[in-house]
N, C-alpha and C positions, 0 to 999 in steps of 0.2 A: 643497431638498437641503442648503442650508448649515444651516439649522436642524437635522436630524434628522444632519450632522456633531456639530454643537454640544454635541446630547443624546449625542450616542453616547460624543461625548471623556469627557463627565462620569461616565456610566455605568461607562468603563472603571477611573476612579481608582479608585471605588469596590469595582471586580469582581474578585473571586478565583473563577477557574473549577477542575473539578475533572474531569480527562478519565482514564477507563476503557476500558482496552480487556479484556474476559473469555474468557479462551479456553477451550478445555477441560479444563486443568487449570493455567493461571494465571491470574495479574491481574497488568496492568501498568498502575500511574495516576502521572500528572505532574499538581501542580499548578501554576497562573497564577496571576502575578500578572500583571491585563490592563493594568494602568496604562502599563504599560512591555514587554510579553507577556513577560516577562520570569519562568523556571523557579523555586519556590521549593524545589521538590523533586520526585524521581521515587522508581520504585521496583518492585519485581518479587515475587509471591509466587507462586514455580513449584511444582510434585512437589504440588501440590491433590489431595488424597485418598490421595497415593501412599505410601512411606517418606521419611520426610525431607524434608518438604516445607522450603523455604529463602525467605527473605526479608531481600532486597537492595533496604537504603532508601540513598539518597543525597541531602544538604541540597546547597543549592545554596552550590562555593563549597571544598565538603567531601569526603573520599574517603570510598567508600559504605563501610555497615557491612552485614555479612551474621550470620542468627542462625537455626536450624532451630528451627520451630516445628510445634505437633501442628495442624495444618489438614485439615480434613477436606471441607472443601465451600467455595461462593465466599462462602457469608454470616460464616463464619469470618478468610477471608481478607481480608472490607473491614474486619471489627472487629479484626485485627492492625493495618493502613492508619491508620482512626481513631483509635486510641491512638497512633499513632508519628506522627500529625499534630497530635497536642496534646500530646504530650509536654514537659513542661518544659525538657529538657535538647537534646533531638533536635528536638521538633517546629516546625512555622514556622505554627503557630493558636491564640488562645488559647482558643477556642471553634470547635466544629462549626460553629455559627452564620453562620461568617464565610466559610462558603461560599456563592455566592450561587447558581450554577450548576453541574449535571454534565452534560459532553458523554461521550456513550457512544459506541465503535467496534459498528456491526453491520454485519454482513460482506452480508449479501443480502438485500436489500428488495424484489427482484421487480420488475414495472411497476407495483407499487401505491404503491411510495414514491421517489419521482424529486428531492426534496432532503432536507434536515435537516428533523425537523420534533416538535415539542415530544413528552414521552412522555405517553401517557393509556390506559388500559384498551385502547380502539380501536385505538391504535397496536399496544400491546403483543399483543393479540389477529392483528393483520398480521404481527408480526415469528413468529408464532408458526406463520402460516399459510406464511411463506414459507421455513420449515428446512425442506421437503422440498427446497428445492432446495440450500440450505447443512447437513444436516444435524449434521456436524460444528461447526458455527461460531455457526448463530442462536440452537441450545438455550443456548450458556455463554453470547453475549452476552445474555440475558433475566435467565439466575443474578443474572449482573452489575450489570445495572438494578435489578431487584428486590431485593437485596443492600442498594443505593445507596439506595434507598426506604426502607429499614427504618431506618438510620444518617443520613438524611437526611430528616427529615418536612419535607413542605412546598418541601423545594427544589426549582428545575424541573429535571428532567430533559429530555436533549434527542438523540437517536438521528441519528446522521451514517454512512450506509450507502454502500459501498465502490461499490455499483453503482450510486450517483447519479448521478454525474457523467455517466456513459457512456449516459445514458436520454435524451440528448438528440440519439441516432443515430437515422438515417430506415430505414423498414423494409429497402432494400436493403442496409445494414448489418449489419442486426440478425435477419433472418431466415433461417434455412436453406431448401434448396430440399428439404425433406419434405411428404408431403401436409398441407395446411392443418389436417386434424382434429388432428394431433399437437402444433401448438402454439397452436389453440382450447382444447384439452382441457389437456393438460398443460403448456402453456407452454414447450415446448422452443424458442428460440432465443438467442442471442448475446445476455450480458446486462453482459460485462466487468468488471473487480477490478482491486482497487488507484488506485478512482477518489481518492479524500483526497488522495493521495500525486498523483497525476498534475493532479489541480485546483490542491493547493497550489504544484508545481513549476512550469506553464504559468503562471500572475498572478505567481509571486515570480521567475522567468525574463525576462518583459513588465517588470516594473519595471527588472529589472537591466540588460535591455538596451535598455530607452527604448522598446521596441515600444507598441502603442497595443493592450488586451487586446479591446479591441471588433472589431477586422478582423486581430487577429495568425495570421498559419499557420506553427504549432510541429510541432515532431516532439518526443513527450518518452517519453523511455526509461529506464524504471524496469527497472533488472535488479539480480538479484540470486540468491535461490537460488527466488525464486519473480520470474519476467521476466516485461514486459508494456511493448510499444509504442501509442502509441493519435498519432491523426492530429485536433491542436485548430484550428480556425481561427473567432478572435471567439470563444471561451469557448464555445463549440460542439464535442462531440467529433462527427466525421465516421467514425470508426470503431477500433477499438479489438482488441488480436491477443486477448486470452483471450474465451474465448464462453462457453456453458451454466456452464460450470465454469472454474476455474483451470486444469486440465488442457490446452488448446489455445493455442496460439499459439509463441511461442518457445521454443528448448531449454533447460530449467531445470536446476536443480542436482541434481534426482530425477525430474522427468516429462518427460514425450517433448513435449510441445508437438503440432505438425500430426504428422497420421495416418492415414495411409488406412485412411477406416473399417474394409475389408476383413481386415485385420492381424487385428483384435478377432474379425471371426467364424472368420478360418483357424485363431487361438489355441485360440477353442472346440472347432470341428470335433474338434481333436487333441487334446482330453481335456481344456484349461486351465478352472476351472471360473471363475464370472464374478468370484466373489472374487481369484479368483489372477490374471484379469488387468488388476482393482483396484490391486492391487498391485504388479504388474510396472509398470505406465502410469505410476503417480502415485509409486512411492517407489522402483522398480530402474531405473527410466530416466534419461534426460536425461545431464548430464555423468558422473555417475554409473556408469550403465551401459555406456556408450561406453569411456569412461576405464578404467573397474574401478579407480580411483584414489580418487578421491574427490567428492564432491558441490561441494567449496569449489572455486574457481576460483583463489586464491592457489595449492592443490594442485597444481591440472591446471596453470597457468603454470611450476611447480617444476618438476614431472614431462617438461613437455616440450622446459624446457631441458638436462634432461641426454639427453635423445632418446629418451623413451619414447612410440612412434609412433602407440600410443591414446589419450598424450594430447593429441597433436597435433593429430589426427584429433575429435574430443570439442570443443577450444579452436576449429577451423577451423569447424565445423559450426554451434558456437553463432555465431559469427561470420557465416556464410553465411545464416543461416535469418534472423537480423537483419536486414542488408544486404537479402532478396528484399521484407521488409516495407518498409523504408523506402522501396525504389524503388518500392512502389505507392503507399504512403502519399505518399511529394512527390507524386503524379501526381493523387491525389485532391484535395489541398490546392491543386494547382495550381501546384507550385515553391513548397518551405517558406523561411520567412527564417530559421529558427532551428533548428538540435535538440539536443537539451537529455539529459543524460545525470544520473542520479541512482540511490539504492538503494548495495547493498554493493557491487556492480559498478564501478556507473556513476559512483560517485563514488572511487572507491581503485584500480581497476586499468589501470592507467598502459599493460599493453601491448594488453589490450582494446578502449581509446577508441583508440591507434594502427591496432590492426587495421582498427576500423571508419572512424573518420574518414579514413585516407589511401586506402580504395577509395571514397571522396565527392568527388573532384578531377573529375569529372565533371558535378557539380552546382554547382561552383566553391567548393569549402570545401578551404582546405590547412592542416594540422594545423603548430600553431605547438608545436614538440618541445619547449621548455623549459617554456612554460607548461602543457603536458600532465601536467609530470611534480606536479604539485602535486592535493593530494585535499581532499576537503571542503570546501573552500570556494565558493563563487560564484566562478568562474573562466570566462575565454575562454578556448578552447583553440584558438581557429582563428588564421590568421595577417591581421591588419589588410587589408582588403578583402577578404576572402573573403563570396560571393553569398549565402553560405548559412554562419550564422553555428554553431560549434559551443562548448556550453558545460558544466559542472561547475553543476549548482545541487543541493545536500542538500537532501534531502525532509526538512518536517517533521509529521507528520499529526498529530500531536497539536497542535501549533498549529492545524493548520487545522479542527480539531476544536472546539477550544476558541474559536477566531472564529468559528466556523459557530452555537455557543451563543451566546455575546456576540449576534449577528444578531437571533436567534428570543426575546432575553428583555429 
């Protein structure tokens, strides 16, 4: 173990990683320098194929420049990426070369890829097999790889899929109770998202608070305008609120989260056709809907301080539907030591973590009010002896991306 420490420190001087996330019509890449994991630059190229496509690079250090460019596809938009990372004036490479690794974001890997795992035809052939179930998501992260292949010969690529982490639940978990052919054949069961982001919070959580990550039982709650609870004990998820899809679990910023399936076929019965109730589910729901205000939770907090009662109702509800997870989840875990809040939510809104943490005085956690009022940071927020500790830790997935390469190379 101390040896293969040894290798790895030396590894990192040398390692500048290069992590991708491809989406349907953007590219977001941050690059490492691992010596120190320390940012040398990010950067965004949205409106891919659209009008106007825009590209927001930022050095580290430096306030970002923004510059509309004609990009028409993802292979366009890494060769904008490449030039502004060797650029003379802007860039922080003096060669492509000097990259030694790309960690890519793919959103659904299915039971066939359960960690990080270097890219090769084979791979890329599984990721291609498993966008029936990410449609949306697995075709652009492939763009993005293949992209990376073309501007990068020879570097390894390395695919860190969101429903890793959570492939380490036991079929009661993870199974629905449908006849067994549905998920022989199709694979329908609970497969969870947003794992990077809940792996990297639960180990940099465990550091923060001296917890031991081997026998730790976390509660980590990523919310945001897409939310997700999942129940870790020992780096083991025990069960996780989104299933099949990201659609299930908690009330989001546009989707309904839990549902009785029932809703979907009364929707049909009365004309909705399956499209429209795609749509109503995943983009007219959740705070959203409720609210008729807006999707942002800054909003609905605004709105329902001057006593607009939808939004109150919309703020309660997301709040309630948390609270019913968490009480099963401590009970799974067995009494959680920690829970850990993160995402847009969970690390910036100050009356949300009150909402939730002061109905936890049951579990022995009391919300320490001044140190609440603070964001972003790695923060306690509970009050010094409380059973059940409550905490502020910022997700960073792109680090956890880019260590997940570091690992595999």
């Amino acid at each position: 173990m101390k040896i293969r420490r040894v290798l790895y420190f030396f590894l990192e001087v040398f390692v500048k990683v290069l992590v991708v996330n491809a989406g349907s019509s953007s590219l977001k890449f941050t690059m490492f320098n691992m010596s120190d994991q320390s940012v040398l630059c990010k950067g965004l190229v949205e409106r891919i194929g659209l009008k106007s496509p825009r590209f927001i690079y930022q050095r580290c250090g430096e306030a970002p420049t923004e510059e509309v460019l004609s990009i028409v596809n993802h292979n366009g938009a890494m060769q904008a990426v490449c030039y502004k990372l060797i650029d003379p004036e802007q860039g922080v490479l003096k060669n492509l070369t000097e990259v030694e690794a790309i960690g890519h974001r793919v959103v659904h890997g299915g039971e066939r890829f359960t960690k990080a795992v270097k890219i090769d035809k084979t791979v890329k052939d599984g990721i291609r097999q498993c966008a029936a179930l990410a449609p949306l998501h697995n075709p652009p992260n492939l763009e993005g790889i293949e992209a990376c292949e073309g501007f990068f010969p020879g570097v390894p690529g390395v695919a860190v899929f969101d429903t890793a982490f959570h492939q380490s639940m036991q079929p009661e978990a993870y199974l629905y109770a449908l006849p067994r052919n549905l998920y022989n054949k199709l694979s329908i069961r609970k497969y969870g998202f947003h794992g990077t982001s809940h792996k990297y919070v639960y180990y940099e959580g465990c550091r923060f608070l001296g917890l031991d990550p081997e026998t730790a039982r976390v509660l980590v709650c990523h919310l945001g305008n897409g939310s997700s609870i999942t129940a870790v004990k020992g780096g083991k998820v025990l069960d996780t609120s989104m299933g099949m899809t990201p659609l299930m679990g908690l009330v989001m910023g546009t989707r309904c989260g839990v549902l009785d399936a029932g809703v979907v076929l009364h929707l049909i019965k009365n004309g909705y056709t399956v499209d429209e109730v795609d749509v109503i589910l995943n983009k007219k729901s959740g705070l959203q809907g409720v609210s008729g205000v807006s999707s942002d939770m800054r909003d609905i907090e605004a709105a329902r301080l001057k006593g607009n009662t939808d939004a109150q109702e919309a703020f309660d509800l997301f709040v309630h539907r948390l609270l019913v997870y968490i009480g099963g989840y401590h009970l799974l875990l067995g009494g959680a030591e920690a829970i850990l809040f993160t995402g847009g939510i969970g690390e910036n809104s100050v009356l949300s973590r009150q909402a939730i943490v002061s109905a936890l005085e049951a579990y022995g956690c009391e919300l320490d009010e001044e140190a609440n009022q603070k964001r972003q940071i790695n923060c306690v927020i509970s009050k010094p002896g409380s059973k059940l500790v409550a905490a502020i830790i910022p997700t960073n997935e792109e680090l956890m991306i880019a260590q997940e390469a570091m690992e595999l190379i």
